[in-house]
C-alpha positions in Angstrom: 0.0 0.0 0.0 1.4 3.1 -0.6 2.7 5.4 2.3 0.5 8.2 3.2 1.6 11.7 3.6 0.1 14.9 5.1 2.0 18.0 3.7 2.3 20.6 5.8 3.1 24.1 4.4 2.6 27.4 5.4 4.0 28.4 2.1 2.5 27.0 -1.0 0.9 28.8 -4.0 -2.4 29.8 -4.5 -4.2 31.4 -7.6 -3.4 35.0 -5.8 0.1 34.5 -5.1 1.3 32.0 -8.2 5.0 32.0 -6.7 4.6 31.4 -3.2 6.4 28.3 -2.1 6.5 27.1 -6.1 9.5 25.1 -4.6 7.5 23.7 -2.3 4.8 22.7 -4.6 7.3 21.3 -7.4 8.5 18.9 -4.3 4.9 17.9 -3.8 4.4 17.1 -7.1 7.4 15.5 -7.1 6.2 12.9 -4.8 3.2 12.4 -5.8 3.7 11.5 -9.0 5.4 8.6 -7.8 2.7 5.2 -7.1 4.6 4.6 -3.6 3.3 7.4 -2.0 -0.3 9.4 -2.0 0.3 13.1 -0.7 -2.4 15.6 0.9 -1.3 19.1 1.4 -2.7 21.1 4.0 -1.7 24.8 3.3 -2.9 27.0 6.3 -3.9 31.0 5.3 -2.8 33.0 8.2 -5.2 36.3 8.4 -6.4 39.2 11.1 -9.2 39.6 12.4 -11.6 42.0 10.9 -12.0 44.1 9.4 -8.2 43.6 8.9 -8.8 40.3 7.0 -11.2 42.6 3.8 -8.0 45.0 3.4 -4.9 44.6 1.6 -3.5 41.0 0.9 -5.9 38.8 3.2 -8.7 40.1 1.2 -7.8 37.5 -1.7 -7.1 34.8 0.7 -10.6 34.9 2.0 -11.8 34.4 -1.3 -9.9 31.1 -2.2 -11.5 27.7 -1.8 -10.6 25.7 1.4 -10.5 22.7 -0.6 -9.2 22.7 -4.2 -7.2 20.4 -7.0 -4.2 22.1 -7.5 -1.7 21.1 -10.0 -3.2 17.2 -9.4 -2.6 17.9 -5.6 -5.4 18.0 -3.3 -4.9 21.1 -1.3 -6.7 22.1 1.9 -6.7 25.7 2.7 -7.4 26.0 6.7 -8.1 29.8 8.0 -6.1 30.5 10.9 -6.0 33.9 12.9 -2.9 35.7 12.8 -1.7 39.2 14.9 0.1 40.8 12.0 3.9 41.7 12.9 3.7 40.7 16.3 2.4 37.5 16.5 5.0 35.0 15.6 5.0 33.2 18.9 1.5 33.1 18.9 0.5 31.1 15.4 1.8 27.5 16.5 -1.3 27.2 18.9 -3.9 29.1 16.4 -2.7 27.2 13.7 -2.9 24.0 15.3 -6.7 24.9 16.5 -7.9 25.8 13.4 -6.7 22.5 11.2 -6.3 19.7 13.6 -10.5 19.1 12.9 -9.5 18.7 9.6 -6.4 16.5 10.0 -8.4 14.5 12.6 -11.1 13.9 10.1 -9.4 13.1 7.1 -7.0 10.8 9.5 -10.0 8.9 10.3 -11.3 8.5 7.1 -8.0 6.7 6.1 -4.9 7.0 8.4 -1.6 8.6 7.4 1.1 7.4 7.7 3.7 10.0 8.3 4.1 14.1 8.8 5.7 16.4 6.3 6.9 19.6 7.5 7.8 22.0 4.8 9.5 24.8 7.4 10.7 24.9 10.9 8.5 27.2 12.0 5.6 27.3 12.2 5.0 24.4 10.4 7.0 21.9 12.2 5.6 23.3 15.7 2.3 22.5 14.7 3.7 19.2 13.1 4.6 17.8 15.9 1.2 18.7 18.2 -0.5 17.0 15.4 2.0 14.3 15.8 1.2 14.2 19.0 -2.6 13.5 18.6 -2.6 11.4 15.9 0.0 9.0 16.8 2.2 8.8 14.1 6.1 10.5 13.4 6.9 14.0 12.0 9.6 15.2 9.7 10.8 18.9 9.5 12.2 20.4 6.5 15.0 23.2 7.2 15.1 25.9 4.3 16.9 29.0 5.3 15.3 32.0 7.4 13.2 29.2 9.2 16.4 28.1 11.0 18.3 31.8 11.0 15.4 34.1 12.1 12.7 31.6 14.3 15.5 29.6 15.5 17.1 32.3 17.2 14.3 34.6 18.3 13.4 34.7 22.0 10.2 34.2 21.7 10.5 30.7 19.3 13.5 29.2 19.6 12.5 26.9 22.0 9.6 25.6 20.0 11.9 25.3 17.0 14.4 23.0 19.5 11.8 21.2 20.7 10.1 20.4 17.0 13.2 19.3 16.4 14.2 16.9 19.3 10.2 15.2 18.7 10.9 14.8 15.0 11.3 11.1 14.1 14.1 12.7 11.3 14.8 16.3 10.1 15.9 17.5 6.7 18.4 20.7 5.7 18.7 22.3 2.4 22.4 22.3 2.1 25.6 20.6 4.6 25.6 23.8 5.9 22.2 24.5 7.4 23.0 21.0 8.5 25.9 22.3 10.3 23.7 25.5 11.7 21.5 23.1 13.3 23.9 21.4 14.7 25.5 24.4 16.2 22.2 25.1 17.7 22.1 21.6 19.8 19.8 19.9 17.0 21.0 16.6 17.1 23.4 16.4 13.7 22.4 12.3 13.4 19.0 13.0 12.8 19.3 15.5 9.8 19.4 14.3 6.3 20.8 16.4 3.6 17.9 17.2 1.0 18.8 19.6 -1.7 16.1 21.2 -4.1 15.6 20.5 -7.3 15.4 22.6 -11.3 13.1 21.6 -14.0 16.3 21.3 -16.7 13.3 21.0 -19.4 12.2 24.8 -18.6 15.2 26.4 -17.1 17.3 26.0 -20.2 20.5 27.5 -22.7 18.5 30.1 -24.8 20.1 32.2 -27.6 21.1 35.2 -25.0 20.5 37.8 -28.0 17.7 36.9 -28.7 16.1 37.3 -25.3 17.5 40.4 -24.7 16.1 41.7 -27.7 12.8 39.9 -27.0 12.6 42.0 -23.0 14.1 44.9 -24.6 17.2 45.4 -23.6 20.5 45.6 -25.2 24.1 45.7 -23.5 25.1 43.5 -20.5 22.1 42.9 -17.8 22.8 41.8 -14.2 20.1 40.0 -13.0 18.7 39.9 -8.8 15.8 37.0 -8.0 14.3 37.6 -4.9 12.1 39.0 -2.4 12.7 42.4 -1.8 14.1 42.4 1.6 17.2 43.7 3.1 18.6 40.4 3.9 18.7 39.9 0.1 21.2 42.1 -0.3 20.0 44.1 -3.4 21.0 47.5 -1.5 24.4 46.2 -2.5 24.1 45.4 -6.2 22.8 49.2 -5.9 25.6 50.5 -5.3 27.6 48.5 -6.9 26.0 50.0 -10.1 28.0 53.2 -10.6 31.2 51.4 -11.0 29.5 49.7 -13.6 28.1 51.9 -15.7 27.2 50.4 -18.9 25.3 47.4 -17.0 21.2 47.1 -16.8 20.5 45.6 -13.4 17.2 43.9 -13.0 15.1 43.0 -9.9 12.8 40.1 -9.8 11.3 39.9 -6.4 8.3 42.4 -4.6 8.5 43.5 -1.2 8.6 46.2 1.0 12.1 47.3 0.5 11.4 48.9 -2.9 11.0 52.3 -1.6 14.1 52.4 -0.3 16.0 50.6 -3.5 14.2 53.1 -5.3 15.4 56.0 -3.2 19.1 54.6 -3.4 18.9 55.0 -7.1 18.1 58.3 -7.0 20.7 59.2 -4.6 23.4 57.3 -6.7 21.9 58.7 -10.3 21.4 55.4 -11.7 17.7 55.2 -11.5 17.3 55.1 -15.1 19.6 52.0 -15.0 17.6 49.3 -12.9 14.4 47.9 -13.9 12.1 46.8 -10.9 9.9 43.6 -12.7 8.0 42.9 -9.3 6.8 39.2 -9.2 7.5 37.1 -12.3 5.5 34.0 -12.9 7.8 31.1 -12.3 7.2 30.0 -15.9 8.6 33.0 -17.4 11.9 32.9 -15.3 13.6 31.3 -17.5 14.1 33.8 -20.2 14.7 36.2 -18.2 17.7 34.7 -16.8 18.7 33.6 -20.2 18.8 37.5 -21.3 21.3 37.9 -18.2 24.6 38.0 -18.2 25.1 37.3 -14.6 22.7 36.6 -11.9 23.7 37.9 -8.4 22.2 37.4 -5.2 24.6 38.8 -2.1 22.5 37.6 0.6 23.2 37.9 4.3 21.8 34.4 4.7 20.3 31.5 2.4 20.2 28.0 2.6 20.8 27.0 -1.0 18.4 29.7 -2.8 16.7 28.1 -5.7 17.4 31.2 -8.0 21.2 29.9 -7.5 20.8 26.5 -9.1 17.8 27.5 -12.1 20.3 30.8 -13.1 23.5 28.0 -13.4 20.9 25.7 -15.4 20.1 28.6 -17.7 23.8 28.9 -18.7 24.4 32.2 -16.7 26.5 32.2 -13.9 26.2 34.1 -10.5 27.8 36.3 -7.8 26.6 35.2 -4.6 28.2 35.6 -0.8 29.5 33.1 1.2 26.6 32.1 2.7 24.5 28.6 2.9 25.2 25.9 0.9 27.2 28.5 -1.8 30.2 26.5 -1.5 28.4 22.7 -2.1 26.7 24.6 -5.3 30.0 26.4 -6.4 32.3 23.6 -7.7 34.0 24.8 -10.4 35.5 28.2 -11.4 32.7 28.5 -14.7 29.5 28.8 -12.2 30.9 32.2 -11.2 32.1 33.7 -7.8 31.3 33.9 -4.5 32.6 37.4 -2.9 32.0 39.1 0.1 29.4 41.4 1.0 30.7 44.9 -0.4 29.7 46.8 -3.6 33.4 47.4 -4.5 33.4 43.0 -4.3 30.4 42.7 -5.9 31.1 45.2 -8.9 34.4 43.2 -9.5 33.1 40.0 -9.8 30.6 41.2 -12.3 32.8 43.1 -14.5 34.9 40.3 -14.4 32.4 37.6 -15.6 30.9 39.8 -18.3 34.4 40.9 -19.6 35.5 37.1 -19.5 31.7 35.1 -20.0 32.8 31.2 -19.3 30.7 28.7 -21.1 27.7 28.4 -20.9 27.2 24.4 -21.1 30.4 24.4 -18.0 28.1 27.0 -16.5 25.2 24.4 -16.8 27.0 21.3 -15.5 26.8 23.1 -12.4 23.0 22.6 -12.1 22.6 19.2 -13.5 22.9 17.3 -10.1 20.1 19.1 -8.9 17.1 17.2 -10.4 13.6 16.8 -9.5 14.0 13.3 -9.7 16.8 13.0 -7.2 15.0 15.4 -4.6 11.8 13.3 -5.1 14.0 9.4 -4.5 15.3 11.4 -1.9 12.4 12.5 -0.1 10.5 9.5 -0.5 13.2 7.3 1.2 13.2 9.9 4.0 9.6 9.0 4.6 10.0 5.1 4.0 12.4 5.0 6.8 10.7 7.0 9.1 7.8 4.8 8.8 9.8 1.3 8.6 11.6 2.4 12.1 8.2 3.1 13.4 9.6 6.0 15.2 
């Protein structure tokens, strides 16, 4: 019979927010695709109370169905009441209220078998109450900022150790967020190494001409994909700019940093040099990395960012900071360059790599270990075990 998994993610797409958690529904896919194991996914909407919950962004989440088929996934969409920017501390136990009627029913209906925590926290929190009630094991999946920011924060660090001492195994993104758990008292024998996976079909060598000319845009582009959040690092790229002054740079990401990138750009005179795309659909990423000549990211902390690995499968190669899992990733000189967290570094690196452009297909090579396929064998012997130990 096949093994039965409850998906747990706080971050998964819906049709308002297309690239939320893509990653995280490209893993689900993953598994499910595969006839050993049938997935559920449980995907709980945080929101205020109102009239909070009509304004802004919660507005659409109100709207979407708490039950839906979502890219052959069925996807349950839980409401859960949230205390917007303070909190944090306080959404393990509303979260937990709110779905475990659901998890309860469904479990009774036909059991699962096993857990699957997308993030530390708050999903693997809630994981392991529900855990708890149900009688079967947990796993928790650690990504990045999950680890960095909730793992060290007064007010959840302890639930984020204790998730992980009740988990029956843990995963990390990269050796190195293995090795930040570690140095946090996580027990190290417990966490498997899980790295994410690129669709090498989509994110693909293009003819880089022709893309530029396609976006409109002519002369060597510097590409940034992410959220637009300081701990990205795009304040850097900024002002790495004027030293670079025949260089387009583009930002793919929204948040609420933009203001103050814009402002930046004025104060530097190069506003008329950046290009500020907002959120791309994930589909059309791939051109616009093949139209860039480098992709850089110069985060203050990652666990292995997915932009990283679909820019090196797109033939363009990246400046990144020595953060994460940057050094597993960066195994030959083509990829591109990891440099440290200063504009003069960063502008360097760039000029360098659009002066002297490595191969392409070397650049590529870089990405090819990162497959769908492997992070789905991966994950499903994760589970398997778990279950055969009858932790």
């Amino acid at each position: 019979m096949a093994l039965n998994v409850l998906m747990l993610s706080t971050l998964f797409p819906d049709i308002s927010r297309p690239n939320f958690g893509v990653f995280v529904e490209r893993q689900a896919r993953e598994l499910a695709s595969r006839p050993e194991a049938d997935v559920t996914v449980i995907a709980p909407l945080g929101v205020p109370p109102w009239p909070l919950s009509r304004a802004g962004r919660y507005a659409p989440l109100l709207a979407l169905p708490r039950k839906e088929r979502w890219q052959n996934l069925t996807v349950y969409r839980p409401l859960f009441r949230i205390v917007p920017k303070f909190g944090g501390a306080t959404n393990v136990g509303a979260m937990t209220r709110a779905i475990l009627p659901l998890v309860r029913r469904l479990h009774a209906e036909r059991p699962f078998d096993v857990i699957d925590a997308s993030f530390f926290f708050p999903d693997g929190p809630v994981a392991q109450r529900l855990s708890k009630a149900l009688g079967i094991p947990y796993s928790i999946k650690a990504r990045g900022a999950d680890i960095h920011h909730w793992g060290t924060r007064k007010g959840t660090r302890k639930m984020v150790r204790k998730a992980a001492d009740g988990a029956a195994a843990l995963l990390a993104v990269s050796g190195a967020m293995r090795r930040s758990m570690a140095a946090m008292g996580i027990d190290e024998d417990k966490i498997r190494v899980h790295y994410t996976g690129v669709d090498l079909d989509s994110f693909e060598i293009m003819d880089r001409a022709e893309a530029k000319a396609v976006l409109g845009f002519s002369g060597p582009v510097v590409l940034s994909v992410g959220a637009l959040i300081p701990r990205k690092g795009q304040d850097l790229l900024v002002r790495a700019l004027p030293q670079l002054p025949d260089v387009t740079l583009l930002l793919a990401g929204q948040g609420q940093h933009r203001r103050t990138l814009e402002r930046l750009a004025l104060e530097l005179g190069v506003e008329r040099r950046i290009g500020f795309l907002g959120s791309v659909p994930h589909h059309k990423l791939p051109r616009i990395y093949a139209a860039a000549d480098v992709m850089a990211l110069p985060s203050e902390s990652e666990g292995l960012a997915n932009a990283w690995v679909e820019s090196l499968a797109c033939g363009t190669p990246i400046v990144i900071s020595d953060v994460g899992g940057a050094r597993e990733l960066m195994d030959r000189p083509e990829a591109g360059r990891i440099v440290e967290r200063d504009p003069d570094a960063i502008a360097a690196a760039i000029r360098d790599l659009i002066d002297h452009p490595p191969d392409r297909e070397a650049v590529r090579e870089t990405a090819r270990r990162f497959t769908w396929a492997a992070n789905g064998d991966a994950l499903l012997e994760h589970l398997q075990d778990i279950v055969a130990r009858g932790i």
